[in-house]
C-alpha positions, 0 to 999 in steps of 0.5 A: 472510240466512236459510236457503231452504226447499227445496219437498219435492215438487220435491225428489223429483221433479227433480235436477241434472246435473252441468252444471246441467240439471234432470232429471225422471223421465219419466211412465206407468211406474209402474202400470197397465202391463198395459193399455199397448201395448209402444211406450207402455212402450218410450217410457219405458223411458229414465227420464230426460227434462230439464225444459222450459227455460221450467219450468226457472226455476221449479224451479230456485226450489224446489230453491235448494241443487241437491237 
């Protein structure tokens, strides 16, 4: 059986945790920041999130080797 090829976008945008959960970094944090009130900015402070377990399936598709 060949190798799977990983997705590379997905690569950069979710990992694992050590118990299997896929983990995203959560959004709006990266630019425009002076606009955002200091709660939208708060909210994401905590850079993690998990990914919804319905997506779950599916990125875990893309990421076959656990990237």
């Amino acid at each position: 059986m060949p190798k799977l090829k990983t997705n590379k976008a997905a690569k950069k945008r979710y990992s694992y945790t050590a118990t299997g959960k896929v983990k995203r970094t959560k959004c709006n944090k990266r630019h425009l920041l002076a606009n955002k009130t200091s709660r939208a900015k708060s909210r994401g402070k905590v850079q993690d999130g998990y990914a919804d377990k319905t997506c779950e399936a599916g990125i875990k598709k893309m990421l076959p080797y656990g990237n």
